[in-house]
MARTOR-992485 format. One line per field, with one value per residue (C-alpha): residue number from 1; residue in one letter; x, y, z. Coordinates in steps of 0.5 Angstrom, whole numbers, plus 2048, in hexadecimal, padded with zeros to 3 digits. Example, Ala and Ser with C-alpha at 12.3 -4.5 7.8 and 13.67 -1.06 7.14 Angstrom:
REM residues 2
i	[1,2]
aa	[A,S]
east	[819,81B]
north	[7F7,7FE]
up	[810,80E]
//
This chain:
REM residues 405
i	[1,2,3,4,5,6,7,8,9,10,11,12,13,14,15,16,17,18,19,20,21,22,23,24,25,26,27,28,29,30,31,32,33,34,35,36,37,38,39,40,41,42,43,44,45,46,47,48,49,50,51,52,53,54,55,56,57,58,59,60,61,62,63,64,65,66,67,68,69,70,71,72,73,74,75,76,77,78,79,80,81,82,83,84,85,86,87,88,89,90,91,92,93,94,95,96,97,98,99,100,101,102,103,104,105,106,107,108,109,110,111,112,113,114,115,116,117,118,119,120,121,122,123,124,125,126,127,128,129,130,131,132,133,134,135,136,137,138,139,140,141,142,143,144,145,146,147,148,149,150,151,152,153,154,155,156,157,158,159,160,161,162,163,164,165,166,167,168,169,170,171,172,173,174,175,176,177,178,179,180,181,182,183,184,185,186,187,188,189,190,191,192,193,194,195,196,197,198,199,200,201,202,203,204,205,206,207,208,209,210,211,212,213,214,215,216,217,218,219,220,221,222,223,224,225,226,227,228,229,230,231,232,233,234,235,236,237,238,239,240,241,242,243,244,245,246,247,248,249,250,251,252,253,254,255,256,257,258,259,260,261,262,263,264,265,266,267,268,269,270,271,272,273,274,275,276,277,278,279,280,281,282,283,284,285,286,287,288,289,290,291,292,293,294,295,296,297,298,299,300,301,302,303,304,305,306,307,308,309,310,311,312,313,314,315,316,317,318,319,320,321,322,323,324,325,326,327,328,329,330,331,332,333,334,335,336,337,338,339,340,341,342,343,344,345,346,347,348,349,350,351,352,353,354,355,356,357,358,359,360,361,362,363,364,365,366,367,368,369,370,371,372,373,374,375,376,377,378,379,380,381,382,383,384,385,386,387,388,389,390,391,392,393,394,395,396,397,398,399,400,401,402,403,404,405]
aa	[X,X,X,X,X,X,X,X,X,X,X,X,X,X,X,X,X,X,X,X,X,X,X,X,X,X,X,X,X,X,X,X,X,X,X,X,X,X,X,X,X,X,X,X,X,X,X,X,X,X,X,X,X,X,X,X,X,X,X,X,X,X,X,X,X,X,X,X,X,X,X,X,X,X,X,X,X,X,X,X,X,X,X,X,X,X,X,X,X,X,X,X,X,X,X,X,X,X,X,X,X,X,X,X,X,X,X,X,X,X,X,X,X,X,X,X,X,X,X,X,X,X,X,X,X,X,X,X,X,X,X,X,X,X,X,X,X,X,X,X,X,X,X,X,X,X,X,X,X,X,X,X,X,X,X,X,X,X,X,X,X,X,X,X,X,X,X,X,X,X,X,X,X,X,X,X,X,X,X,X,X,X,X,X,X,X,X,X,X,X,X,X,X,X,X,X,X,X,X,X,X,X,X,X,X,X,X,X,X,X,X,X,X,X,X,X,X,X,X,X,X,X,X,X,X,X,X,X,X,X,X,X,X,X,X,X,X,X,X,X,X,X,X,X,X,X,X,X,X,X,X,X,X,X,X,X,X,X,X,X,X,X,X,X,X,X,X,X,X,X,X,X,X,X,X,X,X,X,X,X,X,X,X,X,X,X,X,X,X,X,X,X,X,X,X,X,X,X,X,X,X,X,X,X,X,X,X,X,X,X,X,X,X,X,X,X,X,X,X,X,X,X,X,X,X,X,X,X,X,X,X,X,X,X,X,X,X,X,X,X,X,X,X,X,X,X,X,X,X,X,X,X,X,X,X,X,X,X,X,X,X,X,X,X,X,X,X,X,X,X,X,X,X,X,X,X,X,X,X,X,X,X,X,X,X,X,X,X,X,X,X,X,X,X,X,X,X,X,X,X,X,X,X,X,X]
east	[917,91F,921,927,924,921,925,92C,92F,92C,925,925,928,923,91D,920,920,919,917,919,917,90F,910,912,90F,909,906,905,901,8FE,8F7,8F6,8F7,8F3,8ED,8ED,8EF,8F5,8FB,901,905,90A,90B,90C,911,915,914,917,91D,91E,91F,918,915,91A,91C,91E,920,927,92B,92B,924,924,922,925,928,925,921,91B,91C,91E,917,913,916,914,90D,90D,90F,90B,905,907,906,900,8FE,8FC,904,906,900,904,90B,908,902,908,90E,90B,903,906,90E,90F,90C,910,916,914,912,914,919,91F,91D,916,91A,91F,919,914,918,91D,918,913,919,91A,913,913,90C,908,906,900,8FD,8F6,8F4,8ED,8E6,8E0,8DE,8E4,8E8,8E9,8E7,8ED,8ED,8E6,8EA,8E5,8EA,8EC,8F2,8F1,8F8,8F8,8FE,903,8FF,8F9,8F3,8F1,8E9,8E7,8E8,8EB,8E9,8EC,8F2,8F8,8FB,8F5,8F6,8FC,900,903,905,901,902,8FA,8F7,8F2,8F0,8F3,8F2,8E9,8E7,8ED,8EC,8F1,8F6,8F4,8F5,8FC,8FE,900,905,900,902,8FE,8FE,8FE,8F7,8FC,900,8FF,902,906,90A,90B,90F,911,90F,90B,90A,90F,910,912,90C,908,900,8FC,8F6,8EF,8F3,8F0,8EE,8E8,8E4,8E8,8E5,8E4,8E6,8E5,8ED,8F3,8F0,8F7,8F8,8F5,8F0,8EC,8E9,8EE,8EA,8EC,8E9,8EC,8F2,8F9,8FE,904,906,90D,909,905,909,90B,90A,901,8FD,902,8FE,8FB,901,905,900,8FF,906,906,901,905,909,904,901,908,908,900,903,909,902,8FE,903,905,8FF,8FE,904,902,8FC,8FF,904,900,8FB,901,903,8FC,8FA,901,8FE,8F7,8F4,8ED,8EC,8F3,8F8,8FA,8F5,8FB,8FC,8F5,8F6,8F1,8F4,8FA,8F7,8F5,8FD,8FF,8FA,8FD,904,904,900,905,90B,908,905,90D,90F,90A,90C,913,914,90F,915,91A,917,916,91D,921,91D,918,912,90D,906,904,908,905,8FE,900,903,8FE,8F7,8FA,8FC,8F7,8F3,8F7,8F6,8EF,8EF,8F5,8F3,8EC,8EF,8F3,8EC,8E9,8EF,8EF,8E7,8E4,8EA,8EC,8E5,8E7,8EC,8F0,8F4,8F7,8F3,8ED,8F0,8F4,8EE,8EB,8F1,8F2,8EB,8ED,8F3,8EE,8EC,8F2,8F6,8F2,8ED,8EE,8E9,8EE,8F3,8F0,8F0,8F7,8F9,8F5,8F6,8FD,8FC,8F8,8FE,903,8FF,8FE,905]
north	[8F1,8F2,8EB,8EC,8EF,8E7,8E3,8E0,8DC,8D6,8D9,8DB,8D5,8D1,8D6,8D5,8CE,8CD,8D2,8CE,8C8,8CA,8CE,8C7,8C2,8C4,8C9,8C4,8BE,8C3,8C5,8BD,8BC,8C1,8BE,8B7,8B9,8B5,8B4,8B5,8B0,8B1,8B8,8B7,8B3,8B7,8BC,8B6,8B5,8BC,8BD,8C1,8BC,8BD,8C4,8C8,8C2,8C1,8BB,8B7,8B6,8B5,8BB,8C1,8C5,8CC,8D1,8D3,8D8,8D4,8D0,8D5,8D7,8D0,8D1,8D8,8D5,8CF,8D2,8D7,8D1,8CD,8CD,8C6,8C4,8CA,8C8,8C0,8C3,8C8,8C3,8BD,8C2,8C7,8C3,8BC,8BC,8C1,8C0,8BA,8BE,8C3,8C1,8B8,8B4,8B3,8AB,8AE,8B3,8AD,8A9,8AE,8B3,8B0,8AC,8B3,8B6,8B2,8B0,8A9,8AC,8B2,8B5,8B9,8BC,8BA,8C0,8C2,8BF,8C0,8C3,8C6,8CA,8D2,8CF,8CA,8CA,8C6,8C0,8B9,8B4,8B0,8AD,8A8,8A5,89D,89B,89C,89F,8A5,8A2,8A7,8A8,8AE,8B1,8B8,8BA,8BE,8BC,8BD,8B6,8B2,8AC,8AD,8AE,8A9,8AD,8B2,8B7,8B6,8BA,8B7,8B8,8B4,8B7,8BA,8C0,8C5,8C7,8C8,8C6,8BE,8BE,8BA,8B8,8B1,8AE,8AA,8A5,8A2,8A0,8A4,8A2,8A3,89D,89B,8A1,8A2,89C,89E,8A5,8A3,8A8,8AA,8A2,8A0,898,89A,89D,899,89B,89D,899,89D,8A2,8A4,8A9,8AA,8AE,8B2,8B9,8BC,8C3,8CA,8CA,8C7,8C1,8BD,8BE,8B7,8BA,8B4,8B3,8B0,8AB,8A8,8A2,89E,8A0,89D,8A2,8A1,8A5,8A7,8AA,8AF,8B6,8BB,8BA,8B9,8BF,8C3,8C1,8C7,8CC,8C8,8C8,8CF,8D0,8CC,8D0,8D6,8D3,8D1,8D8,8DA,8D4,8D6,8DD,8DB,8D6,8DB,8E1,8DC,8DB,8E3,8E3,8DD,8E1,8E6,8E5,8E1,8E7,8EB,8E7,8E6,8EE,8EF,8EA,8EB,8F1,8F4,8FA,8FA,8FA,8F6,8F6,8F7,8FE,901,904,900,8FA,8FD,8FF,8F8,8F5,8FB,8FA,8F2,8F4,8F9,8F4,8EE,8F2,8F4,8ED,8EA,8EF,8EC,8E4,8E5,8E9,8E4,8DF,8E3,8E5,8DC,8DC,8DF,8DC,8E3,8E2,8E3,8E1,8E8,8E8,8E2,8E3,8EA,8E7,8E1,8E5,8EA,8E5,8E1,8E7,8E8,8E3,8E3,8EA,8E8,8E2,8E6,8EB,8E6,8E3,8E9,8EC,8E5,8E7,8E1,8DE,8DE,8DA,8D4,8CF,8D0,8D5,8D4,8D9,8D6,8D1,8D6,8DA,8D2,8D1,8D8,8D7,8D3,8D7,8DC,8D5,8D1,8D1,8D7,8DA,8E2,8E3,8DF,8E2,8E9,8E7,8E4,8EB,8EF,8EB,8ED,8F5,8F5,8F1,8F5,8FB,8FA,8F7]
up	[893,894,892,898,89D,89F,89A,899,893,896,896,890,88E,891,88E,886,888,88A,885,87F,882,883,87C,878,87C,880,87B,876,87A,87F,87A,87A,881,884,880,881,889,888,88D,88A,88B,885,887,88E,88E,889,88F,893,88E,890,896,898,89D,8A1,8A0,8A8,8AA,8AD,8A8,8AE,8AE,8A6,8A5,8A1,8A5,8A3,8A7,8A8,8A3,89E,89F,89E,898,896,897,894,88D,88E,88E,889,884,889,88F,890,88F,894,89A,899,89B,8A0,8A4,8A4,8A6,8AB,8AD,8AD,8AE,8B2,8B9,8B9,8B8,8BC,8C3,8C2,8C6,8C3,8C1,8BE,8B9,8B7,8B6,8B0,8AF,8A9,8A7,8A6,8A4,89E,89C,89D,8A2,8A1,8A7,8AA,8B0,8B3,8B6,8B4,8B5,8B4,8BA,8BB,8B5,8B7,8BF,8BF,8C6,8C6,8C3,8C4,8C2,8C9,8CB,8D1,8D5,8D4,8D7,8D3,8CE,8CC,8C8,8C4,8C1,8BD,8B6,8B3,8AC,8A6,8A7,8A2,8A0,8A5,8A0,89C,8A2,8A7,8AD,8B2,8B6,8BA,8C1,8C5,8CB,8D1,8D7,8D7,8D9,8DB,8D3,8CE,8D4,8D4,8CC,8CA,8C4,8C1,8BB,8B7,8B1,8AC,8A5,89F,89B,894,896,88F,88C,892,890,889,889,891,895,89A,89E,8A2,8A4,8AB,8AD,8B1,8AF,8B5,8B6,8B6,8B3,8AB,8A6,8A4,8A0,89A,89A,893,894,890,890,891,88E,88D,894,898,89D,8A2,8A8,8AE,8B2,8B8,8BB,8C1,8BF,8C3,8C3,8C6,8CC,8C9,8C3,8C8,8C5,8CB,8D1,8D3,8D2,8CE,8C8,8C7,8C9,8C4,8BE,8BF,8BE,8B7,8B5,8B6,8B1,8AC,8AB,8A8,8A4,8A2,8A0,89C,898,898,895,891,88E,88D,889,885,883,882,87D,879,879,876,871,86F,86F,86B,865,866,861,861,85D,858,85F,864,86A,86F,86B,86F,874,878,877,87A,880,881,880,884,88A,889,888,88F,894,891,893,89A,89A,899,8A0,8A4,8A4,8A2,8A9,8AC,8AA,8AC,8B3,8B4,8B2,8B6,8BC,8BD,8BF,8B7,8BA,8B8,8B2,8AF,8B0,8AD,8A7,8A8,8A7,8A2,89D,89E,89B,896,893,891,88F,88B,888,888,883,87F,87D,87C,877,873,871,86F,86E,875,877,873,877,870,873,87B,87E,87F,883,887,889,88C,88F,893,897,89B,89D,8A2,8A4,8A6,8AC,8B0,8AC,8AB,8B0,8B4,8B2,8B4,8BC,8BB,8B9,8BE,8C4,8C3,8C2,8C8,8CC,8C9,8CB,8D2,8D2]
//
């Protein structure tokens, strides 16, 4: 892909400089990361330092001050090196921050948003449940008005950040039996279960922040992939949350998430094709070193239909998300886009991550090379954030609208 058709200096500064820092700082940890399921508190807060929590934020809200573009950039390159480093900067930026910033009073932006954006919280989104993931509009959670507050009862499930973070976005249902429309979504804050190591590279807990009562992580999941990611269940018992935390107006919850996630499936695109690209340029580098029968493998001609196949889906890859980016940019409506650039690169990434293995032989079944952990980390990419069977009747309800319009 021409670098000038969406990119700026500053883009390209941007991407060298995350680049450089997955390369030398990520690269070297995320093995041990990954096997032990270990948060990682160090590298995070190295993210921090640089500014990458906070990334399309305006300045004065403590963010960086960059477009969407060059957010994507980041995630992009993150995930070239470790998805589980790219789902931290994407779940707490898009899943977490963003609805606040996107559909919060000016008092609740001044609140979390400098916060978030310089890590001294990590945020999530509590969405999924266990009767309600692809169905989100069957949300169970409920939020009865007690005077001057809601009390909320409930719990959502695999949610990125649901015990290292601190403040939640959550949907929950306050008005029965009109459907997605009775759903609302709340700020929610509690206190990181790392407090210990919160304190000791101090990120990621904030003082300020008055932990919720009946608000807590549960149960750690112990994933296939993106195991330095934290995944747990949120549970919600008689928890009193203040009524100036409801986020939007009642019943826009639904309306409002599905906004978020409009959003989350570039992002998820950007992991997904970084994950691809990361594949592939290891299975490159291998197949140019590797010799089997007195030549490098990449010297037959049925390894170079393979990297030729990867090489060309990379590039088409690259042109869906980075249109989908621009098309939210420039304030256009990208639901199409990015359920477009959602499926295709979720996709991608397990075929890539899928013939790197295979290209790798024997080597590449072995956690000595990184491709094993990338095929583990790609799964999850046709999973999260609307399924590609989801994505699918995304794509075609807007086919046939498009038709009759």
């Amino acid at each position: 892909m021409d670098d000038g058709l969406y990119f700026t200096d500053q883009h390209i500064a941007v991407r060298d400089m995350v680049r450089a820092f997955a390369r030398e700082e990520i690269a070297p940890v995320a093995r041990t990361l990954d096997a032990a399921g270990e948060f990682p508190w160090e590298t995070v807060k190295r993210m921090a330092e640089l500014g990458l929590l906070g990334v399309p934020w305006p300045e004065s809200l403590g963010g960086a001050g960059l477009d969407l573009l060059s957010y994507v950039i980041v995630i992009h390159e993150l995930a070239k090196v470790d998805a589980s480093h790219a789902i931290t900067i994407s779940a707490h930026t898009t899943l977490g921050t963003s609805p606040i910033v996107n559909f919060g009073t000016d008092a609740q932006r001044r609140r979390y948003v400098p916060i978030l954006a310089a890590g001294r919280a990590l945020a999530g989104f509590g969405l999924t449940e266990p009767s309600a993931g692809s169905d989100a509009g069957g949300t169970k959670t409920m939020a009865v008005r007690r005077g001057v507050s809601y009390v909320l009862n409930g719990s959502k499930i695999f949610i990125t950040h649901g015990g290292v973070g601190e403040v939640f976005v959550v949907t929950a249902v306050t008005t029965p039996g009109i459907g997605s429309r009775g759903i609302s979504s709340f700020i929610l804050t509690k206190e990181t279960v790392d407090i210990a190591r919160a304190r000791a590279v101090g990120i990621g807990h904030d003082d300020t922040l008055a932990a919720m009562p009946g608000f807590r992580a549960g149960k750690k999941e112990d994933k296939l992939g993106w195991r330095a990611s934290d995944t747990r269940e949120l549970i919600l018992e008689d928890v009193e949350v203040p009524a100036e935390n409801l986020l939007g107006p009642e019943g826009a919850g639904f309306a409002n998430f599905m906004r978020t996630l409009d959003s989350g499936r570039i992002g998820m695109a950007a992991l997904s094709l970084g994950l691809a690209e990361g594949a592939f340029e290891q299975a490159l580098r291998y197949t140019s070193v590797r010799k089997q029968f007195g030549q490098a493998i990449a010297g037959f001609q049925g390894v170079q239909f393979q990297l030729s196949d990867m090489a060309t889906e990379i590039e088409a890859g690259k042109h869906l998300m980075y249109h989908a980016t621009w098309l939210a940019q420039q304030g256009r409506p990208f639901t199409k886009a990015a359920a477009m650039a959602k499926l295709y690169c979720s996709e991608l990434a397990m075929r890539a991550t899928i013939t790197a293995v295979q290209l790798h032989g024997g080597y590449g079944y072995t956690k000595d090379y990184p491709v094993e952990r990338m095929m583990r980390d790609a799964k999850i990419c046709e999973i999260g954030e609307g399924t590609s069977e989801i994505q699918r009747l995304v794509i075609a309800r807007h086919l046939l609208k498009e038709l009759l319009d």
